[in-house]
N, C-alpha and C positions, 0 to 999 in steps of 0.2 A: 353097415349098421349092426349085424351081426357079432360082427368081433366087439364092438362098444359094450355089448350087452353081456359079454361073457365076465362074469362074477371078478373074476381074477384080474382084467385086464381093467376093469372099472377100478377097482380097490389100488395097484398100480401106478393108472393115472392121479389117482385125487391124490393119494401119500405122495408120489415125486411132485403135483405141484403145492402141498402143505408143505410139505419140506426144504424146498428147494424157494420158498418163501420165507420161511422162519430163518431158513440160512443166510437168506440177502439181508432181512433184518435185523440178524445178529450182526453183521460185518456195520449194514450200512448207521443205523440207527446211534450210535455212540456216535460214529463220527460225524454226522450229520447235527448233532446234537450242539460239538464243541463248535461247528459251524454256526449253525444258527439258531442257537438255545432250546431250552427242553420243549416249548412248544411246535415250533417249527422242524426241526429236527425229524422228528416222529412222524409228521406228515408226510414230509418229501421221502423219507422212509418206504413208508408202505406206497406211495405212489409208485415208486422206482424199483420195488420189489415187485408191485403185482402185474407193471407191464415188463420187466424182464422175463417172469416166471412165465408169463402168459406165452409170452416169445417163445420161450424155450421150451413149451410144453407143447406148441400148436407147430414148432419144428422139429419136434422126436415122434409124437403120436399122430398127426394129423397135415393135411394141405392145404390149408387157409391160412388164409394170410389174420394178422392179430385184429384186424378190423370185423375180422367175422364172430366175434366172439358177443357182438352187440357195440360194435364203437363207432360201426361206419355211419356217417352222415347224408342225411337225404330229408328230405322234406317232412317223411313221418317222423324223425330222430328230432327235429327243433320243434315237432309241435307234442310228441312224448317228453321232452327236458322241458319247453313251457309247462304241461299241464301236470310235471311229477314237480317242478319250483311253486307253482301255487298252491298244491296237495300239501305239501312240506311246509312250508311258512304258513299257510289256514291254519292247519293244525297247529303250529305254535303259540298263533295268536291265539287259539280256542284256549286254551291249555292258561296263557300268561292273562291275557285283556281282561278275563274276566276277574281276576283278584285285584288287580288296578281299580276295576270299574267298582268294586264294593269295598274299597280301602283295607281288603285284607294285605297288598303291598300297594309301594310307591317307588317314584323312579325321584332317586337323588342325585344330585349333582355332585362329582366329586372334581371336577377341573375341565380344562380345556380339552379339546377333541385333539386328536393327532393323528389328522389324516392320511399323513405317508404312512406310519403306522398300520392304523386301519385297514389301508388299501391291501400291505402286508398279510395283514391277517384273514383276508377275503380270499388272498392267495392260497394261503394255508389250508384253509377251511375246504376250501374246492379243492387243492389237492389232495387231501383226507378222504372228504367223502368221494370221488372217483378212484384214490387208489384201493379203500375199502370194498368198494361195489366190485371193481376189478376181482377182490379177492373172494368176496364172499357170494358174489352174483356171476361170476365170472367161468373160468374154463371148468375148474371142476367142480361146483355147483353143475354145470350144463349137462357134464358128464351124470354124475347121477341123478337130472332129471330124465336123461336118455334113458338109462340103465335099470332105474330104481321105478320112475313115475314123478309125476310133476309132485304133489305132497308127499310120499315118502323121501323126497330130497329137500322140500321147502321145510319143513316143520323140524327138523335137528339142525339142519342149518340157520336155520333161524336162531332156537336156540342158543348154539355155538356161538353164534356173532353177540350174545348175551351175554356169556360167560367169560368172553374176551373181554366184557369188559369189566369186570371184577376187580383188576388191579387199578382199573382207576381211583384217584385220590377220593376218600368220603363215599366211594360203593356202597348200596345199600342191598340187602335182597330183592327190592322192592324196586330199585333201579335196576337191578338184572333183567327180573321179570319184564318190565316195561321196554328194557332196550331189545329183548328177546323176542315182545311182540310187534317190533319195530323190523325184526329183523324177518320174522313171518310175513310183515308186508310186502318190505321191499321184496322178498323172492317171489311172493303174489305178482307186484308190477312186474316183474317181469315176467312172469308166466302170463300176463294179459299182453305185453307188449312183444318179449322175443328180444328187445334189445337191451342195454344197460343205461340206456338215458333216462327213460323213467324215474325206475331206483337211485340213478344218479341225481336228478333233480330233485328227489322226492328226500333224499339224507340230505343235499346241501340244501334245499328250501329250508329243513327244518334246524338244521346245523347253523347257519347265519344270522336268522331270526333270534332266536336264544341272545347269544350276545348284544345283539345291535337292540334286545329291550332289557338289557342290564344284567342280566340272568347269568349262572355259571353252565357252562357244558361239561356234564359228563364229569365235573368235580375241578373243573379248568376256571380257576378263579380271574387270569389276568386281564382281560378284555373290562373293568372298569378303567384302568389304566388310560385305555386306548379311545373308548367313544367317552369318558366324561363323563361317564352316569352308571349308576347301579340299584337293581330293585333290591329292597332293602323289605324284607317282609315283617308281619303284625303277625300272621301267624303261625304254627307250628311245623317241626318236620313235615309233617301229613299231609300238609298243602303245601307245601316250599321246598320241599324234595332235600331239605339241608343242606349240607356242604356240594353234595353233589350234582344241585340243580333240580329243575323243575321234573326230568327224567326221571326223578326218585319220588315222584308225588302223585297223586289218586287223581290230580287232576291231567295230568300224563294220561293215565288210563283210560281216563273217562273220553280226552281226545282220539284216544286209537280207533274209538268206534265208528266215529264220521268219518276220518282217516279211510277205515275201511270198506265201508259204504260209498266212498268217492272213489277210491279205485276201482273197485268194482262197476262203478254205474258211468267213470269219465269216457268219452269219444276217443279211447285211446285207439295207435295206429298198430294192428297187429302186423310186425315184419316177419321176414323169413329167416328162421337160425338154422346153418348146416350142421350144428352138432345136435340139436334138439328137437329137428322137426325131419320126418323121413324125405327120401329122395324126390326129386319134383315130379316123376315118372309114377311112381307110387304113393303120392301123395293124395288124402283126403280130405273134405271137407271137416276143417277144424272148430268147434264152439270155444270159446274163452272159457277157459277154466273156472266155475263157480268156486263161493266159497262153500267150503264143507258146509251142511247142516246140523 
């Protein structure tokens, strides 16, 4: 544990697995693209980056095998991915139903459903949000909550996975901030759980719900195509997040707070992480990380 914590050897680890991430998605992400178009492409991307990196970074620095990083499954792992899919999809209805329900939008019909399609796209979306979490919840994230502490690694990370998303189509400041404090969550769930199924449930709950109520992700317009319908909004940016989706809107915001209150207050199953939690010989009794005051 020692060596984890020495300044240098943290800084080390996280730049060889940014790097050595950013690189597999230089290579993979074009080609993946001409494969299976711009949406698809990018997902199996970063999926396929962050369990190579993960691999290759838990076989240079570490003895664990790539399950230990929060992937292995066990009985508290399907009921942390149930209760992070209902966190994640509440939260989006909270955010969408309520403009439905007072005609500020409406859901239109633009054609027939196309469910292989569809089923396609559900693929994508999970693989998104699990190669994402991989990245951003994953080995060096872990590392600097070892090294650093549980918030002085959650709170720029967080961040970061905000900023990342900037180059999406229709970005707004306001969708930075918002996907920033989405990214604060997620590394909360896992600071309450220890594993990545959580955060993993809790991005794809809210990742698939979006679409399938008409809505854009993150400035990802195609999914009308796909289910046949799209919210089609009455009122402004401010509430509709514009080009970019509901992400970019105050009603976003206003959901993160139940969001956070539920994580916080759910029967989540706290596991055992060998990169984040000390030796079992000197191991002590652990409290769930509060939110700050």
């Amino acid at each position: 544990m020692g060596a984890r914590k020495d300044p240098v050897r943290i800084v080390i680890r996280v730049v060889v697995f940014i790097v050595v991430f950013y690189g597999m998605g230089f290579v993979l992400d074009p080609l993946l693209r001409w494969t299976f178009q711009d949406f698809a492409g990018p997902t199996f991307a970063v999926f396929i980056s962050g369990l190579f990196t993960t691999w290759l970074s838990l076989r240079i620095y570490e003895n664990i095998a790539i399950v230990d990083v929060g992937l292995w499954w066990n009985g508290s792992s399907a009921r942390n991915l149930g209760l992070g899919l209902a966190g994640g999809a509440g939260a989006a209805c909270m955010a969408m139903i309520p403009a439905l329900l007072v005609g500020a939008a409406k859901l239109t019909r633009v054609g027939p459903v196309n469910w292989s399609g569809l089923a396609f796209i559900l693929v994508c979306i999970a693989a998104g949000s699990v190669g994402e979490e991989i990245f951003f919840r994953g080995y060096g994230f872990q590392v600097l909550v070892d090294g650093l502490g549980p918030w002085s690694a959650t709170l720029p990370i967080g961040i970061f996975f905000g900023v990342m998303h900037a180059s999406n189509p229709g970005a707004t400041t306001f969708g930075i901030v918002n996907t920033a404090g989405f990214g604060v969550l997620f590394g909360y769930s896992y600071l309450r759980s220890r594993d990545l199924w959580l955060p993993i449930g809790l991005h794809f709950g809210w990742n698939v719900t979006l679409p399938l109520l008409g809505a854009n992700l993150s400035g990802i317009k195609i999914f009308k195509e796909i289910t046949g319908h799209e919210m089609v909004w009455r009122a402004g940016a401010f509430w509709s997040g514009g080009d970019y989706g509901p992400e970019a809107s105050i009603l976003t915001s206003l959901a993160l707070v139940p969001l956070a209150i539920y994580i916080w207050k759910a029967p989540i199953s706290r596991q055992r992480s060998p990169i984040t939690d000390p030796p079992a010989e000197s191991a002590l009794c652990e409290p769930s990380p509060q939110l700050p005051s």
